[in-house]
Structures are given as C-alpha cells and as structure tokens.
C-alpha positions as CSV (number, residue, x, y, z in Angstrom):
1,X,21.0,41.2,7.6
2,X,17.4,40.9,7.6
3,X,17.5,38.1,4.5
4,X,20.1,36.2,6.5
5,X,17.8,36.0,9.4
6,X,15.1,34.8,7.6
7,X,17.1,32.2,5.5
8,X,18.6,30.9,9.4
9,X,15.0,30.4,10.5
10,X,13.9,28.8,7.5
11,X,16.4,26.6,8.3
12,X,15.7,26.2,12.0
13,X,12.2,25.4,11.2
14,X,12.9,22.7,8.7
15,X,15.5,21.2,10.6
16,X,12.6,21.4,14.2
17,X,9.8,19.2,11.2
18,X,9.9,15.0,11.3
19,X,11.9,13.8,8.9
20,X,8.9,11.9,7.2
21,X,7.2,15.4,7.0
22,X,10.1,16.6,5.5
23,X,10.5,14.2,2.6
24,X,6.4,14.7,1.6
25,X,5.7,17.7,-0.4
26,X,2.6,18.9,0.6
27,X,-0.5,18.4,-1.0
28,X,-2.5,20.8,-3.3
29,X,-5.1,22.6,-0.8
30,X,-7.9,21.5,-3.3
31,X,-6.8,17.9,-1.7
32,X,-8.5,17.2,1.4
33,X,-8.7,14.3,3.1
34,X,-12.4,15.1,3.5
35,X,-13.1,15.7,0.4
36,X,-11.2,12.7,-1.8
37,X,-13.1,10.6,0.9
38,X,-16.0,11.4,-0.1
39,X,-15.2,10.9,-4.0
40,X,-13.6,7.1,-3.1
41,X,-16.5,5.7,-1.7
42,X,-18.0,5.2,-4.6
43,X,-15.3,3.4,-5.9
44,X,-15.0,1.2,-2.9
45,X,-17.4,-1.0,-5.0
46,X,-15.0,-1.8,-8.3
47,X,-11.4,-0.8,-6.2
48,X,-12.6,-2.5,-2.5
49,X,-11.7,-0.9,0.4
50,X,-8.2,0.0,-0.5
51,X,-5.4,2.4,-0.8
52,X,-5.9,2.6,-4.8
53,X,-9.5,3.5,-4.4
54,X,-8.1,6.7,-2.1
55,X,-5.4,7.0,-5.1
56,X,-7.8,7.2,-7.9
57,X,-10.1,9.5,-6.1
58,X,-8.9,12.6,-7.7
59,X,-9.2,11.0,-10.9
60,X,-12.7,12.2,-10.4
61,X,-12.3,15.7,-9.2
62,X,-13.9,18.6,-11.6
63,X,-12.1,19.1,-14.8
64,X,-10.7,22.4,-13.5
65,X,-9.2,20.1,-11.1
66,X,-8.2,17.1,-13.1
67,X,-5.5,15.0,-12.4
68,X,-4.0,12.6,-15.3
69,X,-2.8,10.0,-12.7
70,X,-3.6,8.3,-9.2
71,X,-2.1,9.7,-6.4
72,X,1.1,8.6,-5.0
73,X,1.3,6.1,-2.3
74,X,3.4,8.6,-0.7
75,X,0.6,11.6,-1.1
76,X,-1.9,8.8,0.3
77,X,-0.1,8.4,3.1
78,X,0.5,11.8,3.7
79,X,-3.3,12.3,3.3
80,X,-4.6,9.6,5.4
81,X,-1.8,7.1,6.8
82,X,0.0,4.2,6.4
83,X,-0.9,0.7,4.9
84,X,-4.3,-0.1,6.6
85,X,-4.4,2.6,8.2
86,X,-5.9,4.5,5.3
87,X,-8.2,1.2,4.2
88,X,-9.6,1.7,7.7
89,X,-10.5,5.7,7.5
90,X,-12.3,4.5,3.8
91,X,-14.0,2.0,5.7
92,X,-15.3,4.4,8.4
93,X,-16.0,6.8,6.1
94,X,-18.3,4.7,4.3
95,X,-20.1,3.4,7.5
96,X,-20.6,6.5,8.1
97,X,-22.2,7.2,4.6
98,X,-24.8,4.2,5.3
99,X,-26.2,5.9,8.5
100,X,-26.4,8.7,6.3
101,X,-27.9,6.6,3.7
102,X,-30.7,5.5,7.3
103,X,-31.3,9.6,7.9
104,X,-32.7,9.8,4.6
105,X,-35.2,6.9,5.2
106,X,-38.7,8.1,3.7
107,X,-41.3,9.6,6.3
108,X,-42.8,6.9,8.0
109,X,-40.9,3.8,7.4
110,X,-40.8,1.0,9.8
111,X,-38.2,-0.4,11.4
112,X,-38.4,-3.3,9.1
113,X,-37.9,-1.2,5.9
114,X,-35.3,1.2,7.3
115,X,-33.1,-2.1,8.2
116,X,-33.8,-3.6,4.6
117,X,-32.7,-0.2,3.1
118,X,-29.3,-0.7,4.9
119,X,-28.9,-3.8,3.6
120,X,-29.5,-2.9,-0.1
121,X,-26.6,-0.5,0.6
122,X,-24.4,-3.1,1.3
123,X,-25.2,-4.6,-2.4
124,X,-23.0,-3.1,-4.8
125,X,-19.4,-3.8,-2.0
126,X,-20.8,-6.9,-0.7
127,X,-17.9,-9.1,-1.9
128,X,-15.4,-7.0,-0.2
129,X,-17.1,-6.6,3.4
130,X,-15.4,-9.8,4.7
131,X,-12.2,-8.4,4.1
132,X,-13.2,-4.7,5.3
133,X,-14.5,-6.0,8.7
134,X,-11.5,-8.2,9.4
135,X,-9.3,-4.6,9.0
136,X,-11.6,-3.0,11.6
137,X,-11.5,-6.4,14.0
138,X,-7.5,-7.1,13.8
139,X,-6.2,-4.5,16.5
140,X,-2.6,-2.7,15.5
141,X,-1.8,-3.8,18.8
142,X,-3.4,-6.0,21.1
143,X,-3.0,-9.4,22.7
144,X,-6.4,-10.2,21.6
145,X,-7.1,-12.1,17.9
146,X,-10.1,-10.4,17.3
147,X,-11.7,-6.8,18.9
148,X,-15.3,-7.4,19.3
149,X,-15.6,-3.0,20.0
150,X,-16.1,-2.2,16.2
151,X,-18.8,-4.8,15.7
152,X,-20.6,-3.0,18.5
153,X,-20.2,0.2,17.4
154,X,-21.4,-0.6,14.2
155,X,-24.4,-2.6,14.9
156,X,-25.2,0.1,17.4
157,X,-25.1,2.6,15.7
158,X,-27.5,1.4,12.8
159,X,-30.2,0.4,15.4
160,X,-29.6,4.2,17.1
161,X,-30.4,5.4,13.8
162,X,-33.0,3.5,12.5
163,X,-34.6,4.0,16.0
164,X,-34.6,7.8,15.8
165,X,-36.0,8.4,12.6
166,X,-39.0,5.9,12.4
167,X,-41.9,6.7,14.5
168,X,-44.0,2.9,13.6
169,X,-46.6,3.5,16.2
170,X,-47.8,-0.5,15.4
171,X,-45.1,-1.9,17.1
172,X,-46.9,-3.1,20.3
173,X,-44.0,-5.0,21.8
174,X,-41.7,-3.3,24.0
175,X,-38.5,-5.1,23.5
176,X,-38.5,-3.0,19.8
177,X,-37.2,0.0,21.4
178,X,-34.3,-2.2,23.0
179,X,-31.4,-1.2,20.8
180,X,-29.9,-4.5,21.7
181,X,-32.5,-6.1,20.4
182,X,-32.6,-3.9,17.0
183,X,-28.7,-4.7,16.7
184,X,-28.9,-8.2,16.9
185,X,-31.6,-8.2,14.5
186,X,-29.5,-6.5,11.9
187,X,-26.3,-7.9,12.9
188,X,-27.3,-11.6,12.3
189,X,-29.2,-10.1,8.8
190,X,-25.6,-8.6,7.2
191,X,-24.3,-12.0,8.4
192,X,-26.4,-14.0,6.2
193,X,-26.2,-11.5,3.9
194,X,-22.4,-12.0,3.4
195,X,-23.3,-16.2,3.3
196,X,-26.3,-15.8,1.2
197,X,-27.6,-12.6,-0.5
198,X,-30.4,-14.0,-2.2
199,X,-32.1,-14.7,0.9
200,X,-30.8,-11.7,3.2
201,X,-34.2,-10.2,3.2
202,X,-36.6,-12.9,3.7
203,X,-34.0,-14.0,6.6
204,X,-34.6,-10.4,7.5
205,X,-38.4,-10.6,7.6
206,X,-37.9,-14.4,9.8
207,X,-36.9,-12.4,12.5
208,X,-38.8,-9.9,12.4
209,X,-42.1,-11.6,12.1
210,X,-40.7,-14.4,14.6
211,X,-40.3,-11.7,17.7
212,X,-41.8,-13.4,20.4
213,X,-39.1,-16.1,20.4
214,X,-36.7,-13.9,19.2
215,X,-37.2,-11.6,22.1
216,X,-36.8,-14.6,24.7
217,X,-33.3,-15.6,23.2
218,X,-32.2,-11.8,23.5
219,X,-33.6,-11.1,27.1
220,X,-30.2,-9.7,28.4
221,X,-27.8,-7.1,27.5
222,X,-24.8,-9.5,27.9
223,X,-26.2,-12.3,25.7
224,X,-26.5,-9.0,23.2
225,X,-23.3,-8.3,22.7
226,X,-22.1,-12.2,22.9
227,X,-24.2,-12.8,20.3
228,X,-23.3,-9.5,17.8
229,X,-19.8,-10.5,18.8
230,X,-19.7,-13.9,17.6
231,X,-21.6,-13.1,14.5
232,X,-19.0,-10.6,13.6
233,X,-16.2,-13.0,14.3
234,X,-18.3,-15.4,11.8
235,X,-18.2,-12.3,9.2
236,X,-14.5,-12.0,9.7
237,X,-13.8,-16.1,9.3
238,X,-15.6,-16.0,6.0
239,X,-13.2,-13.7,4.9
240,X,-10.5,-16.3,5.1
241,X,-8.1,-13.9,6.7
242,X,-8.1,-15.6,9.6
C-alpha cells in the first residue's frame, strides 16, 4: 500500500509541474547558471554575445567534467531563458565583469587611467557591442523604440566605480566628483570607441584635459542624462538594427 501511495503522488506532483518544466530534463548540478556564465564570457569575444557562446561553455569545464558537445538549446533555455533572453543575462554578466575589471584598478590611479582601463576591456568584443547594446535598449514590451534606463545604469555605474576606488587628490575642480559628469565623459568615449578605436583614447584624453568647457556643457543633471541617452541611441544606430 505504501508503494502505491508513493507512485500516486509521484504522479500528483508531475502532473501539479508546467508542462515546459516537464519536457526539460534537468541539468547536471555541476551546471550552474553561475558558473557556465562565468566560463562564456570569455568567449563572448570569438562567439558574440550569444546563445552558442552559453552552449559552448561547458566545452570548457575541467576534464573531470568534460562534455564532447555544446549544450542543447533546450538545456540553455532551461539554464537561462529564451532567445534573447539568455544573450541579455551574457551581456549583464559581462558588464558586470568590467566593473570588476574597475575594482582591480592599481593603487592610486586617476580617474583618467581607471576610465582608459575600461575601455581597453571593451577591445577584444568591440565589434559585437553595437549589437549587445541594441538587446539591452529594445524593451520585450514597451511602446517606446528605444529604453534609455540600461544606458544609465551602465554609464552610471562605471563612473560609481571608478569614483570609489581612486582617491586623485590633483583633481582641483569640483564638478569631477559629479558622477554625471564622470558618465558623460565615458559614455561619449565608448561611443567613439565603437566609430573609431584608434583614436578612443586620445578622444578620451580631449575631454578630459578640455574640462572647463566640458563642465559648462554638462551643468545640469537633466542635460546628463539627455546627453548619455542620445549617445547610446547613436551606439544602438551603428549597429544597423534599427
């Protein structure tokens, strides 16, 4: 009796699970999303941001984990969702792998250097950036073309960081320690980056060593994010998606 009640709520359970669920087996725990992140991004720079990069990750787990093949698209969308889905938690993942890339800045960099450092780490995916920040700007669903939030975020988020871990005494003017400021800087840098590499870092150094007049054309919070806005709308036309 006791084997018949067990069989009826092994049954009761499967049948309570979404049929999508159902249909997936489940993973190896040796697979975790976590973890097969962090082997992809490396790959981002041959593969791009996409859901064979994710797929080929476990191509380089240890050898006592080898895998012969790719995952399935079905396992990757088990793993970490469907279509772009996925391409965006690869891209996240490896924005969040530059700021880490910013915390490990050497004692005593400037501003200046910590921002060039975070633009040599765009180097080896440049050529697929276009495409990876048009994911992050098209919303799933909104009545809106373009969603300025992620270009924000991101450009915020590398002026927080390169703000917290320099300490460049020399900097006499006060508008430095305006993140606006420090976000437009970099924001308008990556752009040029993306149109012309070769001269991303002297552009870099223009606007930096042109401050004064930079700082008049950036007085006011609003302009800030009109201006990191449109710059990532120019990142996402160059793409061609759009």
């Amino acid at each position: 009796m006791e084997e018949k009640d067990k069989m009826k709520t092994d049954r009761r359970f499967s049948s309570d699970l979404p049929e999508f669920r159902r249909s997936v087996p489940s993973p190896p725990l040796f697979m975790s999303s976590a973890r097969l992140l962090r082997l992809a991004i490396p790959l981002v720079s041959t593969h791009g941001f996409t859901r064979e990069a994710l797929a080929r990750s476990v191509l380089t787990l240890p050898s006592s984990e080898a895998h012969s093949e790719p995952l399935s698209d079905t396992a990757v969308t088990a793993l970490f969702g469907e279509g772009d889905i996925a391409r965006r938690i690869l891209i996240c993942a490896w924005l969040d792998d530059g700021l880490r890339h910013i915390q490990s800045a050497p004692p005593r960099s400037t501003l200046k250097q910590v921002l060039r450092a975070r633009l040599e780490f765009n180097e080896p995916v440049l050529h697929h950036l276009p495409e990876a920040f048009s994911i992050l700007a098209s919303p799933a669903k909104s009545v809106f073309l373009l969603d300025p939030r992620p270009a924000l975020q991101h450009a915020a988020k590398i002026a927080d960081e390169a703000c917290h871990v320099t300490t460049d005494m020399s900097l006499q003017l006060a508008w430095y320690a305006q993140r606006g400021s420090l976000a437009a800087i970099y924001t308008a840098s990556e752009l040029h980056q993306l149109t012309s590499p070769e001269t991303a870092y002297e552009f870099l150094d223009s606007l930096f060593d042109g401050s004064s007049s930079l700082k008049s054309s950036f007085d006011e919070v609003n302009l800030f994010s009109s201006y990191i806005s449109k710059s990532w709308a120019g990142i996402v036309k160059s793409s061609g998606v759009f």
